[in-house]
N, C-alpha and C positions, 0 to 999 in steps of 0.2 A: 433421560427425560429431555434435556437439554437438545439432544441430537435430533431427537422425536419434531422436536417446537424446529428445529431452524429445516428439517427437512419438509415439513409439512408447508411453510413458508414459501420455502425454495419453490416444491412444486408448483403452489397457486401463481405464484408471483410469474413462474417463468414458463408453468403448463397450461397458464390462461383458462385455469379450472373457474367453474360457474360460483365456487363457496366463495368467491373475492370481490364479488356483489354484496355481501351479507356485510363487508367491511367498508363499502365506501360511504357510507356516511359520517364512519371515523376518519379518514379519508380527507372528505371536505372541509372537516374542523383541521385538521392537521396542517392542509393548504391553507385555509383563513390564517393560523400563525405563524407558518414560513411569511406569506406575504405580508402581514403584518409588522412583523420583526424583521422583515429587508427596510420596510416604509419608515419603521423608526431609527435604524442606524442611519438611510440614507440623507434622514432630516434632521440628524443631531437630535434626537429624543433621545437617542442610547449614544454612550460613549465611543468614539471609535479613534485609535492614535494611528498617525503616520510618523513613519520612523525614516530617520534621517537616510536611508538607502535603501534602495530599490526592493523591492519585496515581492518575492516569486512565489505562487500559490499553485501547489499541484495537487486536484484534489478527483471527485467524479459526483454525478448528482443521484446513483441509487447506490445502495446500499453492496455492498460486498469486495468483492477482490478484484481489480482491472488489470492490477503490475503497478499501482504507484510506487514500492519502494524501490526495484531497477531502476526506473524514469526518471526518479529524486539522485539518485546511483550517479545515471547517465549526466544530468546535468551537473552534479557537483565538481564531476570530473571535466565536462566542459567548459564550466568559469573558470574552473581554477588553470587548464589551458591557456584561458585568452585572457591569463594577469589580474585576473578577480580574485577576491580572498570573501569566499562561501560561508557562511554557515545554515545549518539546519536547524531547525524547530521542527518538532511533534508533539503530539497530545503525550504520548506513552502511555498509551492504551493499557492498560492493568499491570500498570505498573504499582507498586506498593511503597513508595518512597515515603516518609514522614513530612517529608516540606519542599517544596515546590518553589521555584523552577532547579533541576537537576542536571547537573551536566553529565555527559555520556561520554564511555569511554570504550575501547573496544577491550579491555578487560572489565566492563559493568556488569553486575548481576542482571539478567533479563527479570526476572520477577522485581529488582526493583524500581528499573527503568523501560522496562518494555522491552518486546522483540525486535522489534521492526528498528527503533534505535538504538540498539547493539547491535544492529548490521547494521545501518548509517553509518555509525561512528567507525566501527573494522574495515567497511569497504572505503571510505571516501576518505580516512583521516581528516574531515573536519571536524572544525567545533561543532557542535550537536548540544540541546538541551533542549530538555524534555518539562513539560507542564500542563495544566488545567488551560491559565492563561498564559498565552501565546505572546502578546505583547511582552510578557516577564522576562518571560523566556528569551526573545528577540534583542532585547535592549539590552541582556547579559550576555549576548553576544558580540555586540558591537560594542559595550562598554570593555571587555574583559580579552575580547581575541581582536578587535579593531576589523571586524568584518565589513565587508563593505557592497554586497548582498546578502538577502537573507531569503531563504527557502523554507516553505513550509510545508511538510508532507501531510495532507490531506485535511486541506485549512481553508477550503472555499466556503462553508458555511459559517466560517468563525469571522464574521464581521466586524469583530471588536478590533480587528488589527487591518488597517487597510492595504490595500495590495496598489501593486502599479501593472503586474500581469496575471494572469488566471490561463493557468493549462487543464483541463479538462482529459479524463481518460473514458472512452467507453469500453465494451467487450464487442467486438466484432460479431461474437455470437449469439450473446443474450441481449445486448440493447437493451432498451428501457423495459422490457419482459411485458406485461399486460400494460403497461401504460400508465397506470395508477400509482399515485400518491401513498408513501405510509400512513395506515397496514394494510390495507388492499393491495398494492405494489410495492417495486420495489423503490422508487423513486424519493430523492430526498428534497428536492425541486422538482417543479413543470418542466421538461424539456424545454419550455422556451427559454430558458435561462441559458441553453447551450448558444441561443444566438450573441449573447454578449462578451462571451471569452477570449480571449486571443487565440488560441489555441487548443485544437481538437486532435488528439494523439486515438486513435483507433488499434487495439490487441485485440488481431485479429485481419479479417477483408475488411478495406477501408473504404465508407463512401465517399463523393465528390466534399473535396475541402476538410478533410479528415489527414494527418500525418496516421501510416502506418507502423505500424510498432510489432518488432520482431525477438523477442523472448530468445535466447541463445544461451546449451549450457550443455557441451559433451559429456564432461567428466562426475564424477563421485569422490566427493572425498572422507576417509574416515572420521569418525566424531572424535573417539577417542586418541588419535593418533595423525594430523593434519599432514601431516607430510608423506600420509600413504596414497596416491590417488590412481584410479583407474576409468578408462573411458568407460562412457556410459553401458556400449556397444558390449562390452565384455561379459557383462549380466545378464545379455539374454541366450547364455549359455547352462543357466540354472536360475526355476523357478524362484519367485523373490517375494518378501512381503511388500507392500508400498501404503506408508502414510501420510495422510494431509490436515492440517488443522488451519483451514485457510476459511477465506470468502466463497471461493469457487475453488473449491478440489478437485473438477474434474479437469482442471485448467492443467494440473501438476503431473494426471494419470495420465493426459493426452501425450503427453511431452514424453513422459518413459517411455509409449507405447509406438513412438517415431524411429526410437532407438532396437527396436525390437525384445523390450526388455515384456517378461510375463510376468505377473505379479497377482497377488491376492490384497485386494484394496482395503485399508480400513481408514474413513471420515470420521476426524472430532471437529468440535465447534471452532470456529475462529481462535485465534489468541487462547488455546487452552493449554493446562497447566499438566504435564504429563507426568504420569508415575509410572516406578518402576513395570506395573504388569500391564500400563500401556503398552510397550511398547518388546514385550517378550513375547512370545511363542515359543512351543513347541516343540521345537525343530531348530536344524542347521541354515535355514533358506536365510541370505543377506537381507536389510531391512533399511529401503529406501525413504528418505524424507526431506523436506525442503528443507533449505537454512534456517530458515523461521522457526520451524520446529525443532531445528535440534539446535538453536542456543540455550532451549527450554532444556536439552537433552543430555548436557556434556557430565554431569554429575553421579548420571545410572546407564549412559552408552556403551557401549559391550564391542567388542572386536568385531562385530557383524553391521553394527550398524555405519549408516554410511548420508554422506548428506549431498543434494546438487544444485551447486549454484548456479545463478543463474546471470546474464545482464540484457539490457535492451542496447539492442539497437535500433538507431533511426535516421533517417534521412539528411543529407549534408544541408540539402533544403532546410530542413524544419531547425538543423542548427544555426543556418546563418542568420536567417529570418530572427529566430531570436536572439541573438544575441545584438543583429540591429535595433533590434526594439529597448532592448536593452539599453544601449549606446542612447539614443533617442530619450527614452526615459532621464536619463542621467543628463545629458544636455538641456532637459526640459520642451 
């Protein structure tokens, strides 16, 4: 049922079907309280802390999958290059912790801390901690690891914690899809909001004043057995299953289908929680899936299934650029 609701979405939102009229008047009220609740944090009605260090926001303004966890990846690894000491913050998206804020570790259970932060934490060995609120979270970082940036993965709406830069990601392909506001659209701001960011990272063809963003990942590695790995290229030797529980899954089937891999596709929702007959068939055919999904996975993964990471790369531009802003920030 669940699938049923995010595909029917999916389509209006990005097949610019006529039933997405029938929603903008929820639409309009939805805009009155984004705008309204920017009006109140930016007037001190609503609370908002600035923390004693630079504070990096990498988020997107509609609704689904762009590549921010690569992007947050990419950059942790470039502070921490140029003599920064990084950490992360995330919501931790369904994650089931008792008490809030949680630190993350790359042996953390993903159901109790989230996916996306157990791959923060395994890829980037920063500190990482996961919460509701973000300020909590932030300030146990710099209290407890003496961080001296702090990154937020996908924290541009969360006002309650003030930023000093705002990266923005779009999809090269689907853009703001019909244009519309949630639930008519897919949109979590107006577009106009992209004109105040620092920075516009595009996954996908980049328009003028856009950083291009290039997704990169030959190999497969086994779930159950990490030290097994094979290029991607090898699997399109024999038919495969391939699954995605993302934002945009077809972002995941594009990318096997580069490598020449054939596959029989199966879509679950975002962040979902997989069991055992998820994820069996049949049959002998290998069974492909993102990181994301198979930290969900290490528990009931089978010799056949396999996972592919991924990273971004980007431009020496779009690094220097910030990290002077950066520098500039911190200078005042």
């Amino acid at each position: 049922m669940g699938q049923k609701i995010n595909n029917f979405f999916d389509s209006m939102w990005y097949g610019k079907r006529a039933i997405a009229l029938a929603f903008v008047p929820l639409s309009v009220l939805f805009g009155l309280v984004v705008k309204g609740r920017a009006y109140l944090y930016k007037n001190g009605y609503l609370k908002s802390t600035r923390l004693p260090v630079p504070v990096l926001v990498v988020g997107n303004i509609t609704v689904g999958g762009t590549g921010k966890t690569p992007v947050v990846i990419y950059l942790a690894e470039l502070l921490k290059a140029a003599g920064y000491s990084p950490g992360i913050i995330s919501r931790g998206y369904g994650g089931i912790a008792s008490s809030w804020p949680q630190q993350v570790r790359a042996d953390s259970d993903a159901r109790v801390v989230g996916d996306e932060a157990k791959i923060l934490a395994a890829r980037t060995d920063c500190p990482v901690a996961v919460g509701p609120k973000r300020v909590d979270s932030a300030q146990a970082l710099i209290k407890h690891h003496n961080c001296n940036v702090i990154i937020s993965d996908d924290g541009l709406q969360h006002y309650a914690l003030q930023r000093d830069i705002e990266i923005v990601l779009v999809d090269g392909e689907r853009r703001q899809g019909n244009g519309y506001l949630l639930p008519a659209g897919p949109l979590r701001e107006p577009t106009e909001r992209l004109e105040s960011v620092d920075f516009i990272i595009c996954n996908g063809l980049a328009n003028k004043g856009e950083f291009p963003l290039r997704v990169e990942g030959d190999v497969a590695i086994r779930i159950n057995d990490e030290s097994e790995q094979k290029l991607l290229r090898e699997f399109s030797q024999k038919p495969c299953h391939a699954l995605a529980g993302l934002g945009n899954p077809s972002r995941f089937f594009s990318h096997l289908k580069k490598f020449g891999v054939v596959f029989d596709s199966h879509i679950f929702p975002d962040h979902y929680r997989y069991r055992q007959q998820d994820i069996s068939f049949d049959d002998d055919k290998p069974v492909l899936m993102t990181e994301k999904d198979a930290v969900k996975c290490t528990t009931i993964a089978t010799d056949k299934h396999w996972y592919v990471p991924v990273k971004a790369a980007l431009s020496e531009k779009f690094s220097l650029s910030l990290l002077a802003l950066i520098k500039e920030k911190i200078n005042g």
